[in-house]
N, C-alpha and C positions, 0 to 999 in steps of 0.2 A: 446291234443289240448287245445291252452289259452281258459279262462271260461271268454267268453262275454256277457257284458251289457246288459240289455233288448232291448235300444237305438239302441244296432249295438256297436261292435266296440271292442275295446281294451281299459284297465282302463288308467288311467291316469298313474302309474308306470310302465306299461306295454308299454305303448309306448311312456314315456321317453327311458328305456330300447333298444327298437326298432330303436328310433333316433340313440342311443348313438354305436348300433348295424353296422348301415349303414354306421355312419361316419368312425369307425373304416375296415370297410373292403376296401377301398383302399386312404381316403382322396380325394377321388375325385365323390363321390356317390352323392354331390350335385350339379356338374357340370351335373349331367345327369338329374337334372331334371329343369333345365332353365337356364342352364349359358354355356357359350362357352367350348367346350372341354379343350380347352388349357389357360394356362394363371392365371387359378383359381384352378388348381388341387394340388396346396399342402396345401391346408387346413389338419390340424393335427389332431388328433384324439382330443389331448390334448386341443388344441385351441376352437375346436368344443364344447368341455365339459365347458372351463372357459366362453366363450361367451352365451352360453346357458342357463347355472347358473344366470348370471350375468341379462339375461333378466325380467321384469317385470310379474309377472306371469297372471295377469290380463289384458285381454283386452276388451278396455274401446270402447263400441259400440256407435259412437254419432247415434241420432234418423235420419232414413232415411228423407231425403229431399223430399218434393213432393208436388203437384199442393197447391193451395190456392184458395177459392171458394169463390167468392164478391157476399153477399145477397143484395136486397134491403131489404125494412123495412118490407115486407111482406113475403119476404124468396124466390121472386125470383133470379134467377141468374141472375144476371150483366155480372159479366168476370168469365175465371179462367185465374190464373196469376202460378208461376213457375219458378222455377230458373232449378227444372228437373221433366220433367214431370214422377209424381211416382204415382200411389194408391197402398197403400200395401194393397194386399189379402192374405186370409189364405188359408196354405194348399189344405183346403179341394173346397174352391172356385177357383180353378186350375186343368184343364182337366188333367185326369189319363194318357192321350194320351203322353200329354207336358210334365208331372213329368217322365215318360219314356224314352220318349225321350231326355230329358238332360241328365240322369243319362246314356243310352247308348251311346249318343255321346263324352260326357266329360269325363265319369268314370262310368265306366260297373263294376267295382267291388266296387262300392262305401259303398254297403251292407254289402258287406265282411271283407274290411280292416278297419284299424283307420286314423288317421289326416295320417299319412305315408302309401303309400302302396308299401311295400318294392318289390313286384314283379316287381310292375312296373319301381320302380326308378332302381333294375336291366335289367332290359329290355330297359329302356332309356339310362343307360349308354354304355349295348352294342349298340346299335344301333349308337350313337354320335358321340362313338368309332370308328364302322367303314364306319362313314361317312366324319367325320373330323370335324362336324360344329354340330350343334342343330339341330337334323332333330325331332328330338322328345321331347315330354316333360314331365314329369310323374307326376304333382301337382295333389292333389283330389282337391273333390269339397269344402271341407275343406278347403285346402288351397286358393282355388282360392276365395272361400267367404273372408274370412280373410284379402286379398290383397285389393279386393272389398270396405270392410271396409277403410281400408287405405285409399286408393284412396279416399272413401266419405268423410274421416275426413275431407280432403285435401280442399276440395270446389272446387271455383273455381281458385286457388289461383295455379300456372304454374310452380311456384319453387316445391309446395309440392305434387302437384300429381306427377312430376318426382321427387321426391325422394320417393314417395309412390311405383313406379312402377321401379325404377332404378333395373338393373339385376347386385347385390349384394352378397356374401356371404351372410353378416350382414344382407341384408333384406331375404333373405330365411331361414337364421336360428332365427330370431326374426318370421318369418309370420310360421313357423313350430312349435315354443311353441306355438303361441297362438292356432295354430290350434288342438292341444293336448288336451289344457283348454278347446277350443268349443267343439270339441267330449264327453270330460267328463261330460262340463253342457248340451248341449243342445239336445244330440241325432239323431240321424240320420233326423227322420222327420221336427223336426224343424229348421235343419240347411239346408236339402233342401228348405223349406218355407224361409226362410230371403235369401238365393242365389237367388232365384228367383225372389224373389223382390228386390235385389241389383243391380240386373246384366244391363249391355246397351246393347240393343237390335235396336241400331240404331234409326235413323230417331227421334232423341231426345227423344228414349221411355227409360225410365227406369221402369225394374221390366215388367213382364210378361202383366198384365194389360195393362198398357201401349203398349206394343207390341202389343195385341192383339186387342185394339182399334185401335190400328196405321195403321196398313196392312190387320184388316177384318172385321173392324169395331163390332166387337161383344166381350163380355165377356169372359176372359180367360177360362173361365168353360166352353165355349161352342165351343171350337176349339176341329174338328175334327184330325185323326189320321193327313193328311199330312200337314192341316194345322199346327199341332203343334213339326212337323216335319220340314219346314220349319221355324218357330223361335226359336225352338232349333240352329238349324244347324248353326243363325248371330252370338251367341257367338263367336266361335274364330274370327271373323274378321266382323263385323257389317258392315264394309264399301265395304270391297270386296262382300261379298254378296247380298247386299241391293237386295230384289226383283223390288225394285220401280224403280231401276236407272238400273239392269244389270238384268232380268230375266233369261235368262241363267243360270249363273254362279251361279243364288239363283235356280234354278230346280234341276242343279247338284248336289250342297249342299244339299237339300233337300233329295235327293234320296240315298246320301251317307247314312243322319242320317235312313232313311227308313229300308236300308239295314243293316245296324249295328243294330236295334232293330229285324229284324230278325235274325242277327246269333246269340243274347244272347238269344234270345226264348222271347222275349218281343212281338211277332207279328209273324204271319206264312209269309210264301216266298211269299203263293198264297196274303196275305194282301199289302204284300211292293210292290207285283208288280202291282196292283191294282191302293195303292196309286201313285205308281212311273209314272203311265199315266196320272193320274188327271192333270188339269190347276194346274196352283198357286193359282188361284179364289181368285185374290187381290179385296179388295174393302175399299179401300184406303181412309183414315180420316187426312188430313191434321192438323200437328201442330195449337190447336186453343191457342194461347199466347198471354196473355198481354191485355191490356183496347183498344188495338182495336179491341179487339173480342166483345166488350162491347156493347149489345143492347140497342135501344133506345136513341145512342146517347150520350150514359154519360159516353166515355172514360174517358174526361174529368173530371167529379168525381172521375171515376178508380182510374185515376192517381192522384188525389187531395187526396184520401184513404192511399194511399202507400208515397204519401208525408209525410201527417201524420204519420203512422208509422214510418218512418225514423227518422223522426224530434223532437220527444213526449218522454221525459226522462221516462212516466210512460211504455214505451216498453224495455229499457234496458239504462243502463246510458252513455255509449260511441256510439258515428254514428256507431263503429263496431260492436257493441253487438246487436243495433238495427236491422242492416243490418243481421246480421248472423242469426235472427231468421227469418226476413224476406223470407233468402235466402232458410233455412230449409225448409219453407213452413209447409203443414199439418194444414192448418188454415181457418177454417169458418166465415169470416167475414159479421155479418151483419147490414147492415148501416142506415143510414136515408134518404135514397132517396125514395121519392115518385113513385111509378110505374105511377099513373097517373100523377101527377106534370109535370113527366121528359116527358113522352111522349106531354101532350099538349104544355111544352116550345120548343118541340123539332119541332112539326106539325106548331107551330106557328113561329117557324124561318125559316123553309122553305118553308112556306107560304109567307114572305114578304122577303126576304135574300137568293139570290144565293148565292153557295160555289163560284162560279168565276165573282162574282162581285166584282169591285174594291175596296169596302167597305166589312167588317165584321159587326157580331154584337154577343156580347154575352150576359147572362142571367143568373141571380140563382134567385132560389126563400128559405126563409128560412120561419122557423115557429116563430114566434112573443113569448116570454115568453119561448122557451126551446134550440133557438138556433139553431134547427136543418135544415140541409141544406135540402133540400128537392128535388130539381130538379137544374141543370146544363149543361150549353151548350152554343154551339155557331153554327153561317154559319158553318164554316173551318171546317170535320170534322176532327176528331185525326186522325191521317196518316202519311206516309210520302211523298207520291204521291204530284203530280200537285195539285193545292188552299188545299193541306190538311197541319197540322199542328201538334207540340206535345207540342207548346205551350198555356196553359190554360189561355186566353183571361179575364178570370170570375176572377181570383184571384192574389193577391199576386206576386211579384217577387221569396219572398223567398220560396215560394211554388207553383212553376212552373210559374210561368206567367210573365208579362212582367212589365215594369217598370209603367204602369197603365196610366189613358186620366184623364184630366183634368175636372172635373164633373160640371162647369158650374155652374148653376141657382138653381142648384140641393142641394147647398151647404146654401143656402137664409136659411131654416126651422132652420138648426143648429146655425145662429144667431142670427135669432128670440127668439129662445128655451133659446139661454143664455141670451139676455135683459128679456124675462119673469122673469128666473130665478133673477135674481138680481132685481127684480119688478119694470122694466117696465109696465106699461099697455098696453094690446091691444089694446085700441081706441089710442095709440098713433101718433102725427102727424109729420109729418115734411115737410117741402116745398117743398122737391123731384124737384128743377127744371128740366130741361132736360139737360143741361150741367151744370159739376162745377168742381170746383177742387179738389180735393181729402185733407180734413180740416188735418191742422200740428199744433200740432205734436199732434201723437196718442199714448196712453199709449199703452206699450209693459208687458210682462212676464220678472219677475224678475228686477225692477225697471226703466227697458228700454223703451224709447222713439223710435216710426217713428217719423220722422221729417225731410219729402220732401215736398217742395213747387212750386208749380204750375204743377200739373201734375193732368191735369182732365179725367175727368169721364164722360160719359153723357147716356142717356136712348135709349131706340132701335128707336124710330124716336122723330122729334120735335114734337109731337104732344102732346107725354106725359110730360104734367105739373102740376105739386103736386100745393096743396096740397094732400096730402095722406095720408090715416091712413093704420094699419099694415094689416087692411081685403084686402082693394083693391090693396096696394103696391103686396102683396104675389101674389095675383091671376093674375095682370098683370104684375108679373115679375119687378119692378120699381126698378132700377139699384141704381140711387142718394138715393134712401128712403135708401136702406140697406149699402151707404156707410155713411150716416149720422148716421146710428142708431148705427153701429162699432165704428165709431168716437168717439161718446158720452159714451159707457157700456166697448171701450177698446178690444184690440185685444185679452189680456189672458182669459176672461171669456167664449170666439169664442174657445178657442184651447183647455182649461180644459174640455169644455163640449165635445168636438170632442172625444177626450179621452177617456171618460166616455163612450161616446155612441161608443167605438171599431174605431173610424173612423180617421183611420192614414194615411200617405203616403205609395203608393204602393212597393214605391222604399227602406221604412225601415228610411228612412228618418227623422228627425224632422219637425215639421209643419213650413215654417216660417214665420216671425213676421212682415207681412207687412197687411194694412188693405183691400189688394185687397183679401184676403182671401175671405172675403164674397162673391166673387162673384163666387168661385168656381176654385181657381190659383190651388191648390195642387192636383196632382195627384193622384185620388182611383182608385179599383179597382171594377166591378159591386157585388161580395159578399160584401166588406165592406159597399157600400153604401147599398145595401139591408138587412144586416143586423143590420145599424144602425137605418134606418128608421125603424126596428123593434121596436125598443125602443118607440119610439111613438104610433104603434100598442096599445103596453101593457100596455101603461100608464106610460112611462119614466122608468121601467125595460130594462136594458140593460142585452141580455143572449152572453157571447162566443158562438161562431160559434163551431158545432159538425159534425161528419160527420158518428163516429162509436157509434151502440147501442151495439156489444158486440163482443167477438172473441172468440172462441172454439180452442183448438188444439190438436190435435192429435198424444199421444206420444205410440212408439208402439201400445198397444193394444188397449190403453185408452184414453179418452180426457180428457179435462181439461180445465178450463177458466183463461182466459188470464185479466187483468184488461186493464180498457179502460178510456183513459178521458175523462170526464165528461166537463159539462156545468158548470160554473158557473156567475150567476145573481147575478146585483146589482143595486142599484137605480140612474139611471143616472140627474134625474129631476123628480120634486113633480109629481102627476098625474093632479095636475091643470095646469102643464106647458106644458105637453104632450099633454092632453084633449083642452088643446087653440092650439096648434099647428095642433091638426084635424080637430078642426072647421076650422084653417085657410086652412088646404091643403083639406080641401074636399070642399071650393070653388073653389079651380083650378079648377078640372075636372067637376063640376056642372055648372059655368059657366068665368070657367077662361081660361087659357093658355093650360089647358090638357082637354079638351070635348073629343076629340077624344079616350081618354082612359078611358071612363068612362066606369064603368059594368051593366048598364040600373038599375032598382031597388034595385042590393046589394050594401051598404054603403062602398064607397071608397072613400080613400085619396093620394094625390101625388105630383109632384112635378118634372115640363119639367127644361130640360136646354140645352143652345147651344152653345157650343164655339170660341173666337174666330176664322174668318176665316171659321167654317165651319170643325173644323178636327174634329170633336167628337158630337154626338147630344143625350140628355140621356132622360131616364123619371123611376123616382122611384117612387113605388106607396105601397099604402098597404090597405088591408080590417083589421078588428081586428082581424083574423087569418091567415093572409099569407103577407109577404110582398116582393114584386120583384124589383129587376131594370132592366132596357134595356140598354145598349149601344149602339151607329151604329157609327162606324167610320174606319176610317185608320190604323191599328196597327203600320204601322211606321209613321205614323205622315206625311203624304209626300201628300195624296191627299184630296185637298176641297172638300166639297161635296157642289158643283155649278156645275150646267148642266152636271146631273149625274144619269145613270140610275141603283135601285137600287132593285132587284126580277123583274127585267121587266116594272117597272116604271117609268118615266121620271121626275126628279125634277128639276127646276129651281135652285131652292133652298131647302136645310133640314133642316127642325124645328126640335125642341125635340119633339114637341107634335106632328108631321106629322108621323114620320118613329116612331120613339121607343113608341111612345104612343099608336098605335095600337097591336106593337108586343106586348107591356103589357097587352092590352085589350083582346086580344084571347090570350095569355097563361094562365093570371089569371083567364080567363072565364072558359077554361076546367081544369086547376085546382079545381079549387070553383065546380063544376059541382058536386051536389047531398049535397053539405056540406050546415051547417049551414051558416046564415047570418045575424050575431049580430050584435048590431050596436053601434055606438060611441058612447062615450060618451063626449056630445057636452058642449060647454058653448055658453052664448051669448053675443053677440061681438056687441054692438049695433053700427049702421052705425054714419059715418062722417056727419055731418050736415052741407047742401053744399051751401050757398048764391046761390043767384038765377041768376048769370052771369057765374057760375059754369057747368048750367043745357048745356049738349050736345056738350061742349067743347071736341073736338079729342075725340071721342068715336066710332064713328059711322065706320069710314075705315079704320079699322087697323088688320093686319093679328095676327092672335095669337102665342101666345109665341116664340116671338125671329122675328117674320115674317116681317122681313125691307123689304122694296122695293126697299132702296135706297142700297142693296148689304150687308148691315154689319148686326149685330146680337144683342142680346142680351149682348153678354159679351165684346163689344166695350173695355169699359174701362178695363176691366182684360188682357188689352194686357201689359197693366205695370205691373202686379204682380207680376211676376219672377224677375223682374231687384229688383224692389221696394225692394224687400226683401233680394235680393243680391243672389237669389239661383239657381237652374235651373227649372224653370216654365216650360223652353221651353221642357223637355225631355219626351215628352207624349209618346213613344213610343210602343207598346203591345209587340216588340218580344223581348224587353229586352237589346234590340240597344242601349239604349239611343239616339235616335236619336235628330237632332233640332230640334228645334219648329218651322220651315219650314222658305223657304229661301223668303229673304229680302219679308216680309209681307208690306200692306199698310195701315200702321191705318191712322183713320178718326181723329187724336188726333195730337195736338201739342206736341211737345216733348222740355221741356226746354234744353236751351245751359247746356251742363255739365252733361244731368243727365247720360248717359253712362258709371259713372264711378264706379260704383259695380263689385265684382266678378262673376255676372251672366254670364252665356254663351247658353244665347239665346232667343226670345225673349217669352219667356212664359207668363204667366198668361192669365185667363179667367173666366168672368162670369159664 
């Protein structure tokens, strides 16, 4: 008798020997065990031996694929994501019942033979023989692992799993060496253990775990005899037998594998017939995949996570290399989302914002000085159902979201910040009338001039008339103060600082060089504007936006850390330019255009805006430790929000500071809830000194921020921005549409003869 391995089996020369054995007795001994009787039978003995030789003796195992776990920053679960749903367990965490049960229904002698079990592949070929067709097939579990392999290397990729699984000569005599090598390395045990966790057991479970969560919701170590009778048995054909879809035909299968564990003595008669009456006692776990399994609300992060991955050279240097680890899975990722952040943005958008309102609104909160994203969301949730969506509202085009709204009034702090920087003063003044034209020519970036004439501008009603200094213009939102002040300091010192402080166009775009900038023409997105106003937070540190703290991965047995990118800060403005910008924006909400978004006692700063027309209305804010923005508007750009009802509301009209001002005030409240509350650090901005014919002039009835009576808004004059600059203002769009910037609008603005003659196409720009 040959002297076997401790493993089980036959050496490695031995069952070369044995292959070279089979092929020689009729040239057709590998038709009998998966390939059609006819048509493949004169494979030569001699052919057999040069093919054989000629194969690679190693096979090269890539790491199984399997789920992916999204931590928050505290290590809860968010999602689990998946390209196949796998957890590899060992051996020994796998019911004795199941390890039985495979091995009697696939290969009853699996203990006894090696990678070949020559009884069998003679018993397959008679059988074939006189059937005429394949009625049998005689691979071990050896082999069948081996193939398995295959097939995983393959992915998802359609060309290569059919030629992983094509019925070949060449792929049974290439899947029989390596099956040779695995018996010599790995031993009977453990190459039961990785079959087990290789194999599809339907209903997208890969690996036994899987199965066992899928159909009984419990632990493979904890599936009794018929249960593990019935996941045996989905091997050969996962589809035909599905319990979940054909009971039947899974009871019968079932009862097969029942009964084959009792004729090898695995189980007595009186046990198989026992279990052979049992139910199926399904208790069924639906596939949970992907960020819309994501609790709290933050698919939308989900997917912001897995953008990043994709996209981040420090995960692999090609989209493919990226994607293929992705696709692998076996990865702990965990992030920087707030458990509480996310929940109170999340309580406070469906607090004020139906999903099936005709309006959205989205939301991120990040942390000031490290960049990290902290909380994410919107109305829509991630779906694909009716008002649901999969585009992320909060961010970027090139990372999921849509070509971004036009941030308004919102955009005033960042050209403040650059006259500081360039040393303006803050008590500075200027006439601010209520109409005017827009001053030519304006120095541009790279020695370029604006230079359009007669194209005005004017303030949100006639009441407001400067003079003005930079306390009162900020807090009453004063349109003329901040196109005078662009005027005089130049459009590049407005775009370098945007830069600096992360705050670019949604759409990827260049800023353009017209001076309706200031009042908010260029399309952001609510992360960028929330995370530039961090920078103010911090004292004019600007941090990249993060989202991962770290990644684990799990190769075979072992894990392993993944590098992740990091934040990098840098100084975008002095902290004296930053520290006057708080004193400025923390009179808005004290007693400016944002009261409504104030957080009673803890020191906040911010800053309302509203669009022309009404398609967009924002409010970004920040405490020295958290700072958020709000959006509310149309993602295709197509409805005003005029006589509009929006959480059950009814508005006449939407201000920044009405709808987003409070959704920032209850998000950042339960945010903030238990944390410190530092406080700014302020300078003093001594007031305008006002003649005494100054005193009670338009003060007394005027609605705040943006709150015309007379129909228009705050960013009247930003309806020329777009053209002005020659670009498209008009494409506020969130799903990515590009859509217009709504059809035939009616500005309150004269429009000189001729100026229609730019590349623009549509009519963009806003306050």
């Amino acid at each position: 008798m040959p002297k076997k391995r401790s493993g089980g089996g036959l050496s490695a020369p031995q069952q070369a020997a044995k292959f070279l054995g089979v092929s020689v007795l009729s040239g057709a001994v590998l038709a009998g065990i998966a390939l059609p009787a006819v048509g493949a039978l004169g494979l030569a003995a001699k052919g057999s031996v040069e093919s054989f030789d000629e194969l690679p003796a190693n096979l090269k195992t890539p790491p199984l694929s399997q789920r992916t776990t999204i931590l928050d920053a505290g290590g809860g679960k968010i999602a689990t994501v998946y390209s196949r749903d796998r957890t590899v367990v060992d051996l020994k965490d796998i019911s004795p019942h199941l390890q039985k049960a495979i091995v009697a229904i696939e290969d009853s002698r699996f203990y006894e033979h090696g990678a070949v079990d020559l009884k069998g592949v003679l018993r397959a070929m008679n059988r074939n023989a006189q059937s005429g067709g394949v009625s049998q097939g005689a691979s071990t579990l050896t082999q069948q692992y081996v193939k398995n392999v295959f097939v995983e290397e393959a992915g998802d990729d359609p060309t290569k799993v059919a030629q992983a699984t094509q019925q070949t000569i060449g792929r049974k005599i290439r899947e029989l060496k390596f099956a040779i090598q695995v018996e010599e390395e790995l031993g009977k045990k453990k190459i039961l253990e990785n079959y087990l966790n290789i194999t599809y057991f339907g209903q997208q479970a890969y690996g036994v775990e899987a199965a066992s969560q899928r159909y009984f919701s419990k632990p493979a170590k904890d599936l009794n005899l018929q249960e593990s009778a019935l996941i045996a048995g989905l091997v050969q054909s996962p589809s035909r037998y599905d319990p979940v879809n054909d009971e039947t035909e899974a009871t019968k299968r079932r009862n097969i594998v029942l009964a084959r564990m009792a004729q090898v003595g695995d189980i007595s008669q009186e046990q198989a017939a026992e279990a052979s009456e049992a139910p199926l006692g399904l208790k069924v776990s639906k596939p949970k995949n992907g960020c819309i399994t994501a609790v709290d609300g933050a698919g939308f992060f989900c997917d912001y996570v897995r953008q990043v991955f994709l996209k981040d050279p420090v995960f692999g240097k090609t989209p493919e290399e990226r994607a293929k680890v992705w696709n692998r899975g076996g990865l702990t990722i965990r992030t920087t989302l707030d458990s509480q952040a996310q929940r109170s943005l999340q309580e406070s958008v469906k607090r004020h914002v139906n999903k099936s309102d005709e309006v959205a609104t989205a939301a991120s909160v990040v942390e000031p000085g490290t960049g990290k994203i902290l909380a994410m969301g919107q109305s829509r949730p991630y779906g694909f159902g009716k008002n649901e969506t999969q585009i992320n509202l909060s961010v970027d085009q090139g990372m999921g979201g849509g070509a971004g709204y036009q941030p308004g009034s919102t955009f005033k702090p960042i050209v403040a910040a650059a006259a500081l920087e360039g040393g303006m003063p803050a008590t500075k003044t200027y006439a601010s009338p209520y109409q005017m034209d827009y001053p030519a020519p304006v120095q541009a970036c790279e020695g370029k001039t604006w230079n359009e004439s007669g194209v005005p501008v004017e303030n949100e009603n006639e009441t407001e008339v400067g003079p003005y200094d930079m306390k009162e213009a900020t807090a009453k939102s004063v349109n003329t103060y901040y196109i005078e002040m662009i005027s005089d300091i130049g459009i590049c010192p407005v775009t370098q600082l945007a830069k600096k402080m992360g705050v670019e166009r949604a759409d990827g775009n260049k800023m353009l060089q017209a001076p309706s900038i200031a009042l908010g023409t260029q399309e952001m997105s609510p992360l960028t504007m929330a995370n530039g106003y961090a920078a103010f937070a911090s004292r004019g540190m600007y941090c990249t936006p993060v989202a991962i703290e770290s990644i684990s991965q799990r190769v075979g047995e072992k894990s392993k850390s993944l590098p992740v990118p990091k934040s990098t800060c840098s100084r975008a403005m002095s902290e004296k330019t930053a520290d006057t910008i708080n004193t400025l924006l923390r009179g808005v909400v004290e007693d400016g255009t944002g009261t409504e978004a104030g957080l009673g006692g803890r020191p906040s700063a911010g800053k309302t805006g509203t669009t022309d027309f009404r398609y967009a209305a924002w409010f970004v804010g920040y405490t020295p430790n958290l700072a958020g923005a709000v959006w509310v508007g149309d993602p295709e750009h197509k409805r005003q929000m005029v006589d509009i009802s929006i959480g059950g509301t009814w508005h006449a009209k939407v201000f920044g500071g009405q709808v987003p001002g409070p959704i920032w005030r209850d998000m950042m409240s339960g945010a903030l809830n238990g944390k410190e509350a530092p406080e700014f650090n302020l300078v003093n901005i001594p007031d305008r000194k006002k003649p005494d014919e100054d005193k009670g002039r338009g003060r007394g009835n005027r609605d705040r921020d943006d709150n015309r009576d007379d129909g228009r808004n705050d960013d009247a004059g930003g309806f020329l921005g777009g053209l002005v600059g020659g670009g498209n203002g008009g494409n506020g769009g969130g799903n990515g549409a590009g859509t217009n910037g709504g059809a035939e609008p009616n500005p309150t603005i004269s429009i000189p003869e001729g100026f229609f003659q730019g590349p623009g196409n549509g009519p963009g720009g806003r306050r």
